[in-house]
N, C-alpha and C positions, 0 to 999 in steps of 0.2 A: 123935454118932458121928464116926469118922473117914476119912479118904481106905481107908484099908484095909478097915472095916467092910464097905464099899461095893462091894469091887473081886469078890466070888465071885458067879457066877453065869454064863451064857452072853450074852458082849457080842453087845451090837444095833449095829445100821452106824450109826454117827455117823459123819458127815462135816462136823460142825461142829468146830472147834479154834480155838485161837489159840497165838504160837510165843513163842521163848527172847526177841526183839525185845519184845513187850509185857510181858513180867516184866521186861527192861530198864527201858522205859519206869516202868513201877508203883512202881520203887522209890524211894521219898524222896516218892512223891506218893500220900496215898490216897484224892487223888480221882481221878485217873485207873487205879490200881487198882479201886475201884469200877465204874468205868465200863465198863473192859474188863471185869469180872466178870458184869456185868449185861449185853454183848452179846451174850455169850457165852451166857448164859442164854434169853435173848432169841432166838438162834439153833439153841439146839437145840430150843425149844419152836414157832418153825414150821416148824423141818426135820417137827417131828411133825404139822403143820397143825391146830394146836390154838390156841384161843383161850385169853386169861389164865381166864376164867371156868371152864375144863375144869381147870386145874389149879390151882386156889386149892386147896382142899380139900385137896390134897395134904399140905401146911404148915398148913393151916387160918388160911388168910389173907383180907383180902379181896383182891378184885381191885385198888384203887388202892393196897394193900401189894406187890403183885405186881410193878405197872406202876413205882413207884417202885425199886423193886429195881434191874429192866431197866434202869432209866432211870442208875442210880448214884448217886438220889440219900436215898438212905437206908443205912444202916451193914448191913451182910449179916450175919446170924445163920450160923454154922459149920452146925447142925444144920439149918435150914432150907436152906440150899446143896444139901449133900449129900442131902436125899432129895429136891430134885429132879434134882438129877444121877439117881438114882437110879431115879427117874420117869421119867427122859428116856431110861433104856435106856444111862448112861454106864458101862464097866465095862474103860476101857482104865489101867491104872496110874499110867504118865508126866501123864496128863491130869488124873488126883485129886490129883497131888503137885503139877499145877502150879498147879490151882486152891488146893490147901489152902497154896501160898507165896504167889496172888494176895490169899486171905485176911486173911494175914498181915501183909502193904503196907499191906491196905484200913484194917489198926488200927494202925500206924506213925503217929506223927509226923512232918508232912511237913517236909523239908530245913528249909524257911525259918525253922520255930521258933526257931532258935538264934537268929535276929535281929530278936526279937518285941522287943526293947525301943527296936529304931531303923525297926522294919517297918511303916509305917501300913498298917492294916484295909486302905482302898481298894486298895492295893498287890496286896494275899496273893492276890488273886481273880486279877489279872490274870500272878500266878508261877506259880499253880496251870491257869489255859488255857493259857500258851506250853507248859506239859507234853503238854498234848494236843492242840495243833492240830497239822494237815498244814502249814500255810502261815501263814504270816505277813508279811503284805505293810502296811509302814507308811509314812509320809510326814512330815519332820520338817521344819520350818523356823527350828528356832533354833539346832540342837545337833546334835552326833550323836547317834542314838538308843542309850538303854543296854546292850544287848546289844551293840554295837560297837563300846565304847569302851576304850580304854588305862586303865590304874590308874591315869595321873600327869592323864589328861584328866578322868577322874571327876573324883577327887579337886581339883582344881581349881573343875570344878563345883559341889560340895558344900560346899566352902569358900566358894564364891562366894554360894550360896544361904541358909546357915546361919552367917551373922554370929556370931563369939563358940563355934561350937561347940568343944567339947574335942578333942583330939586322939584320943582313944580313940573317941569317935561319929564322928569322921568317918572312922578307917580300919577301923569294922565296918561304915560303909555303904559305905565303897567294896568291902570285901570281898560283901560279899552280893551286889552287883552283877556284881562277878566271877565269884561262886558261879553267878549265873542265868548265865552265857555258857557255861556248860559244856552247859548246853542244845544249842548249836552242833555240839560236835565229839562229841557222843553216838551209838550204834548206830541211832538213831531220831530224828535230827535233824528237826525242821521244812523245808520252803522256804522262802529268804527273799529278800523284792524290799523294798529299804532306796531310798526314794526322795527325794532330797536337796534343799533347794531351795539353789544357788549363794552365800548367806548362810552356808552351815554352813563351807564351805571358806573363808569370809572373817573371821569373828569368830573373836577370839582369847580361847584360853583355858587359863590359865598359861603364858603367856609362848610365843616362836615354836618353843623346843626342841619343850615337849609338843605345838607342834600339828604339827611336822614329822613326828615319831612316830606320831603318830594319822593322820597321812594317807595313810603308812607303813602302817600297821597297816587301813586301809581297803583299800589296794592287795593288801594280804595276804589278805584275807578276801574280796576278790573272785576271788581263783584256787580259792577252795575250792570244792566241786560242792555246788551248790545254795543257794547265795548270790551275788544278782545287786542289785550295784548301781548305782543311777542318778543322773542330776544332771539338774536342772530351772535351764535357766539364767535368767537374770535378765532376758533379751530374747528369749523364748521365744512371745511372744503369748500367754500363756495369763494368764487373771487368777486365781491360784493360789490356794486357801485360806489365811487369814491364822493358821489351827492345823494341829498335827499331830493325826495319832491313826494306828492301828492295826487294820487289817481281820483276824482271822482265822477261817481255814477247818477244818472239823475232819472228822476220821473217820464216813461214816453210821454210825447208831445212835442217834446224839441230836440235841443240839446242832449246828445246821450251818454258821451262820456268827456273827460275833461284831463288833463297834465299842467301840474303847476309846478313850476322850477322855480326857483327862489336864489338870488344872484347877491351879487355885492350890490347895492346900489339901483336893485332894479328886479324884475321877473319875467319869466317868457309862459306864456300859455298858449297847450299844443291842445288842437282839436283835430287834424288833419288824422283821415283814418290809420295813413301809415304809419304816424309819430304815434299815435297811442297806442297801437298793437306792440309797437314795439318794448315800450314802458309795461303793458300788461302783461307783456310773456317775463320781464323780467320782477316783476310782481310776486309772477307765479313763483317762480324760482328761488327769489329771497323767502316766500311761503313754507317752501319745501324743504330750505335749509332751515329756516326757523325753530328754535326750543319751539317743544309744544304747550298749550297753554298753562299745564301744574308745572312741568319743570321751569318756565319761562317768570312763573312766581315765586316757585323757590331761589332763582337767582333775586329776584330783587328783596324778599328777605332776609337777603344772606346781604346785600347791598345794605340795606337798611341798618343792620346790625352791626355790620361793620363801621358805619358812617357813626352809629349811636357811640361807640366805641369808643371814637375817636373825638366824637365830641365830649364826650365826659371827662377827656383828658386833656382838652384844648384848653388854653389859657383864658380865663375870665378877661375882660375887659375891666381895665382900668376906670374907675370911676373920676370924671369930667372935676377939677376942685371947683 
């Protein structure tokens, strides 16, 4: 059946929803289509103070088919959807049409496919949670981290990393990379505390133009609201982690917080409550040693300036006969 089958009869007070900003979110990702789908569900059945076990039967489920739904982590049946809407006393219009496009997302192809043949596996996990966290708070010490990086700094990177690759692999990974920073300036952006250790503004990478750019391009992306970043300087007293990684925070309903470590070759993602405490206390720490945000800018215009410096004194490129 469909959003309309559903809509006759005399609506019950739900004052459960979700808005135009989560069908945002849901599109190109359907796992956070899922997800929102299943809180939603989730919320209308204890606005009704019922237990999964009261409404299995409804669908003729069991209860861990139920719980899984909630949870987002299983693919939602059209027909089973709608008669718990249906259960739940849902009988407003706008709300079945928006459930029946959140459907829709949930059986989408997410974005990244297009770049499954330069995408490692480990990777796709951690494009599909930047879709759904609140926060994203990382700490880098070698690089800047990818979501904040320039085309010409990628690409640099990647060349750096990828001895011999073609020209065509390495400007669909830099493109995909680009693709995920759109993350940033979406209706439903993350926070983000980008926490630098004073190494990143020093190595160079393709040459002093691209890093004048990108420090450029850091000073830019700290005017925007809701991105704050830091620098951990080198005489800070703190004995700083010798990796980065990536704390994120997400929306209740599930999942609450997250650790992504990032390897040679591969990545590990900690959700156990003791692995993240313990990454969040040291969080905290790197926090406290951190420049604060004016002097943490004035280093990177003093980066900037030096880099510009340096480029105006670099040697031109030979023109090709």
């Amino acid at each position: 059946m469909s959003a309309a089958d559903y809509g006759r009869g005399e609506p019950a007070p739900v004052q459960v929803s979700f808005g135009a900003a989560d069908l945002v979110r849901a599109r190109g990702n359907p796992d956070v289509a899922g997800k929102i789908l299943g809180m939603y569900l989730r919320g209308l059945r204890e606005q009704r103070g019922m237990q999964i076990r009261e409404v299995k039967e409804c669908i003729r489920a069991s209860v861990s088919k139920i719980s899984r739904l909630e949870r987002g982590e299983s693919p939602a049946k059209e027909a089973d959807v709608f008669d718990l809407l249906h259960f739940y006393g849902v009988r407003d219009q706008q709300q079945l049409a928006a459930v029946q496009e959140l459907l829709r997302h949930s059986r989408e192809l997410p974005w990244w496919e297009q770049y499954s043949d330069v995408l490692p596996g480990w990777l796709r996990r951690l494009i599909s949670m930047e879709g759904q966290a609140d926060q994203l708070r990382m700490y880098e010490t070698h690089s800047v981290p990818g979501l904040l990086q320039t085309p010409d700094y990628a690409r640099a990177l990647v060349c750096g990393g990828l001895r011999g690759a073609e020209g065509d692999e390495v400007e669909r990974r830099v493109r995909l990379r680009m693709d995920r920073q759109r993350l940033l300036t979406g209706p439903v952006a993350p926070r983000v505390l980008a926490l630098l250790d004073e190494s990143v503004l020093q190595r160079t990478f393709g040459g002093p133009a691209v890093m004048r750019d990108q420090m450029r391009h850091l000073l830019d992306l700290s005017a925007q609201e809701g991105i704050n970043l830091r620098v951990i300087r080198f005489d800070c007293g703190f004995a700083a982690p010798t990796s980065a990684f990536t704390y994120l925070t997400f929306a209740p309903g599930g999942l609450s917080e997250m650790v992504y470590l990032e390897r040679a070759g591969g990545a590990s993602y900690l959700s156990k409550p003791a692995e993240v405490e313990s990454f969040r206390r040291t969080l905290e720490q790197l926090q406290e040693a951190a420049e604060r945000r004016r002097p943490s800018m004035e280093m990177l215009r003093e980066a900037e300036e030096r880099f510009a410096a340096l480029a105006a004194s670099w040697p031109k490129p030979r023109p090709q006969p």
